[in-house]
Structure formats: C-alpha cells, structure tokens
C-alpha positions as CSV (number, residue, x, y, z in Angstrom):
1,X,0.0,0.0,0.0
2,X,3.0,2.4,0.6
3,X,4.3,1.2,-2.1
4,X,2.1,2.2,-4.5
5,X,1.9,5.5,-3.1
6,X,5.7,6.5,-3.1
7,X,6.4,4.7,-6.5
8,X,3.3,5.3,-8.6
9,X,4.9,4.5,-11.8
10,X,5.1,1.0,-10.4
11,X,1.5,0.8,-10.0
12,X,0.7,-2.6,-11.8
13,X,3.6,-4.3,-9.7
14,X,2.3,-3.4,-6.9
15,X,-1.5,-4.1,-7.6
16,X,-0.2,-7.4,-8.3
17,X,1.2,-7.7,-4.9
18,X,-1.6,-6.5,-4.0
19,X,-3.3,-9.4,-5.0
20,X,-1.2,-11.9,-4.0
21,X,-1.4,-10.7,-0.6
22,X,-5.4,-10.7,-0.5
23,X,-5.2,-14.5,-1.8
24,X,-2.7,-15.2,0.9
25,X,-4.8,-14.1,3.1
26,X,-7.5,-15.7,2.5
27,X,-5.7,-19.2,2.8
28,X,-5.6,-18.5,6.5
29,X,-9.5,-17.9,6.8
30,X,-10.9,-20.4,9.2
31,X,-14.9,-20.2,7.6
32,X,-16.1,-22.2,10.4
33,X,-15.0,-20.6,13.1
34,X,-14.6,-17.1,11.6
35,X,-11.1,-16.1,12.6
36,X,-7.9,-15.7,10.7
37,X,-5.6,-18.2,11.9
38,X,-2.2,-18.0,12.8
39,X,-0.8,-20.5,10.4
40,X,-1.9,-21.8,6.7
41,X,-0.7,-24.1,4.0
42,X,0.0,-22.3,0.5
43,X,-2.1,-24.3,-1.3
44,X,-4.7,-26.2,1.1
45,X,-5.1,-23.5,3.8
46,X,-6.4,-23.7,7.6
47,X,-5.8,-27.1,8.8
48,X,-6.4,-27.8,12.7
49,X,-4.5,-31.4,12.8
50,X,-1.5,-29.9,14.5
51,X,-0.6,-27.9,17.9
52,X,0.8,-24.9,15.1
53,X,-2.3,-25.3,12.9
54,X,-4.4,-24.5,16.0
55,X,-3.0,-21.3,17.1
56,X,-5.4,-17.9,16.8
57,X,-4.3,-15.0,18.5
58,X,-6.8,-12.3,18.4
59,X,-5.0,-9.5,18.2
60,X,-3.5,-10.8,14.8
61,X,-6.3,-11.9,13.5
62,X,-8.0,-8.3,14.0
63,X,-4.8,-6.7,12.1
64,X,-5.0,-8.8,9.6
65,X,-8.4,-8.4,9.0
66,X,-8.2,-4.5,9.1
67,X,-4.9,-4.9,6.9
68,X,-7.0,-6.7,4.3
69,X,-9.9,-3.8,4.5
70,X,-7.4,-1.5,3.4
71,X,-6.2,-3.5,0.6
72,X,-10.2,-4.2,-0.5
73,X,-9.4,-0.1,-1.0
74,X,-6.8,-0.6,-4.1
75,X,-8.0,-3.6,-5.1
76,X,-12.0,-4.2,-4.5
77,X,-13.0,-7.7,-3.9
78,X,-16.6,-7.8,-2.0
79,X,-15.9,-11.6,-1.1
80,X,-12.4,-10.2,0.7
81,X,-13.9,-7.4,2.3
82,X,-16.8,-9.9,3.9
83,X,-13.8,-12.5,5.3
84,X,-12.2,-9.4,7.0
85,X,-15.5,-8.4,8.6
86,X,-16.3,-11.6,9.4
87,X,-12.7,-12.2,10.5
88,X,-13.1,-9.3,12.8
89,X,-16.3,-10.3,14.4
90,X,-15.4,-13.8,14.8
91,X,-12.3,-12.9,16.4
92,X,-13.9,-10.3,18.3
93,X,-16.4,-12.7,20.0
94,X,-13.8,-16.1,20.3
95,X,-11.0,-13.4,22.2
96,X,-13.2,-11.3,24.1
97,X,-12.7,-12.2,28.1
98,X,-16.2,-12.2,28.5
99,X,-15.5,-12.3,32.8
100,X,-12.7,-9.5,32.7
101,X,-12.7,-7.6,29.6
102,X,-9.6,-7.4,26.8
103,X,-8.7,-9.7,24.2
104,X,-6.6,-13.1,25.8
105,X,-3.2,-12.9,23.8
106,X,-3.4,-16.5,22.6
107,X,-5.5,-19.8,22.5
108,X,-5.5,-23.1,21.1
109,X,-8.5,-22.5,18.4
110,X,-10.1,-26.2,19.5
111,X,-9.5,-25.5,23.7
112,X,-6.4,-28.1,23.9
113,X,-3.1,-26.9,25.6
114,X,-1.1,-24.2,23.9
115,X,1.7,-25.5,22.2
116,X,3.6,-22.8,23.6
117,X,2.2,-21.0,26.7
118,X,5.2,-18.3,27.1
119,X,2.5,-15.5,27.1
120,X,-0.4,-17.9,28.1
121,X,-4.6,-17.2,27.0
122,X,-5.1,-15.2,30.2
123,X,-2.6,-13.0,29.5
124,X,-3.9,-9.3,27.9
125,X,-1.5,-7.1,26.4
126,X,-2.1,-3.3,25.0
127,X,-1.6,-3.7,21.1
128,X,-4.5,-6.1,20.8
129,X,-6.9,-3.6,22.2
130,X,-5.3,-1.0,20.0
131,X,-5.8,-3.1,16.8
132,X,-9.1,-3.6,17.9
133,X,-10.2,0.2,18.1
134,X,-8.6,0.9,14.6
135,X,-10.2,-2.1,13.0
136,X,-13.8,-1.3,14.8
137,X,-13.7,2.2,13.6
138,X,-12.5,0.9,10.2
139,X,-15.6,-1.6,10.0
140,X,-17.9,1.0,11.0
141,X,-17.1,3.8,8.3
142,X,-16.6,0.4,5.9
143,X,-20.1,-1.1,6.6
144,X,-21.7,2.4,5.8
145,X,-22.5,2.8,10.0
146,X,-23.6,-1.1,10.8
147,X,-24.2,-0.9,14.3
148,X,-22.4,-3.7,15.8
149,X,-19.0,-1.8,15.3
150,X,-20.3,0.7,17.3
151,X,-20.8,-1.3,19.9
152,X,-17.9,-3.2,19.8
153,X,-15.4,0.3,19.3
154,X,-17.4,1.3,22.4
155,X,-16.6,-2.0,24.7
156,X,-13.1,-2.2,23.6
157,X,-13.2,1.3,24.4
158,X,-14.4,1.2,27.7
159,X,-11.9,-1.4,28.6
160,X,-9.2,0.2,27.2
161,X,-9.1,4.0,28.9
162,X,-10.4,1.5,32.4
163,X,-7.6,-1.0,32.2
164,X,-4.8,0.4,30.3
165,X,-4.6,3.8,30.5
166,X,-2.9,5.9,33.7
167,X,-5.5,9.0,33.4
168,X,-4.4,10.3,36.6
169,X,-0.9,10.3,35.9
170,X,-0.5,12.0,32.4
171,X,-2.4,9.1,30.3
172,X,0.6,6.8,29.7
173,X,-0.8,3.1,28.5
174,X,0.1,0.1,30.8
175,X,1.5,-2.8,29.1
C-alpha cells in the first residue's frame, strides 16, 4: 500500500502484490469458526491437525483483517472485504474475556493446551486492544454505519481507557 503511493509508476507491480497478498490471506480464513488463523498451507489452507495449525491470537487476526480492509481499498474484492469483517467479528467474540474484559493474547482455536504458553490465553497485552479500536472504527465507516461496530469500538473502548490507561498520571498506557 506504501508502495504504490511513493512509487506510482510501479503501479501494476504493486497491484499485483496487492493481490497476492489478499489471496494469501485468505488461505488463513478459518470459515467455520470465523477467525484468521495464525498458520496456513499455500495451497490447502487452515488445517487444525496440529498444535501450530491451532494457534489464533486475536490480536493478529484483527490486524489482519483490518490490513485486508485496506487493501479491499486498491483492489476491491466484495468476497475479501466480507472475510475481513467476518474475521473481525469472529475474532472479536472467540477473544473477548467475557468475565474481565480485553482480548486473551493466545488460544488453542479447538480448547487443547497451547503448544507454547510463554504469554499464556489469560494474559492481555495493549496492542491487541489498540488493533481492535482501529479495526472497529474501520468496520464502522466500511459497513456504511452497521451498528455492531459501534458497539464493539465502544466495549473495547471502555476497557481500554479502564484498564490500560494511567489517566491520573499524564495518560501513559500500561502494558
């Protein structure tokens, strides 16, 4: 996307990255549970069989999603931009903590043991949540107002300036 905007005269190049990248993409859509996953064959896609195969994290998932929004922009692809909306919804609702707020860092997409629990599912981190606001205002102005984004830019939101951010001291983020 910068690309094309610093070197213009490159234009079909990069369009054709461009659409390389949307089909890559799309490889790591998981239809049934509505998430971009983590990892993805080139040619067969989202497969669930092993501990790598079965890692989501949330936060990615929403980048990617927001990522492939833009590039729906420069090259417009109606089945793409509904995959990145339904990316971000579905990984909206799996990694929302539902009990405590925030989006959990990690899971295991089937509920078995992470294959590696360094930062483990109960874990919440600050650039998840930020992703999250970008991509909820994106899906809002995207989906011509559809309220859900609302609501969900105004949860994430809420936890965010609650959780994360030190109002009394100057409005430095926590990590």
């Amino acid at each position: 996307e910068e690309l094309l905007a610093k070197i213009p005269e490159q234009r079909e190049r990069w369009l054709s990255e461009i659409r390389k990248s949307q089909a890559a993409v799309a490889l790591h859509f998981d239809a049934e549970r509505n998430v971009l996953m983590e990892r993805a064959h080139r040619v067969r896609g989202v497969s669930h069989e092993e501990a790598a195969g079965r890692l989501f994290n949330p936060g990615h998932s929403i980048e990617v999603a927001w990522f492939l929004l833009h590039l729906c922009r420069l090259v417009p692809n109606d089945d793409l931009q509904a995959i990145a909306l339904r990316a971000l919804e579905g990984s909206l609702e799996r990694g929302w903590d539902r009990e405590h707020g925030g989006l959990v860092y990690q899971m295991d997409i089937l509920g078995r043991p992470l294959l590696d629990a360094t930062v483990t599912a109960e874990h919440k981190l600050w650039w998840p949540v930020t992703e999250a606001l970008y991509a909820c205002t994106l899906a809002l102005e995207v989906s011509g107002g559809d309220a859900k984004w609302l609501r969900w830019l105004r949860t994430v939101h809420a936890y965010a300036y609650d959780k994360l951010c030190d109002a009394d001291g100057g409005g430095e983020w926590y990590g």
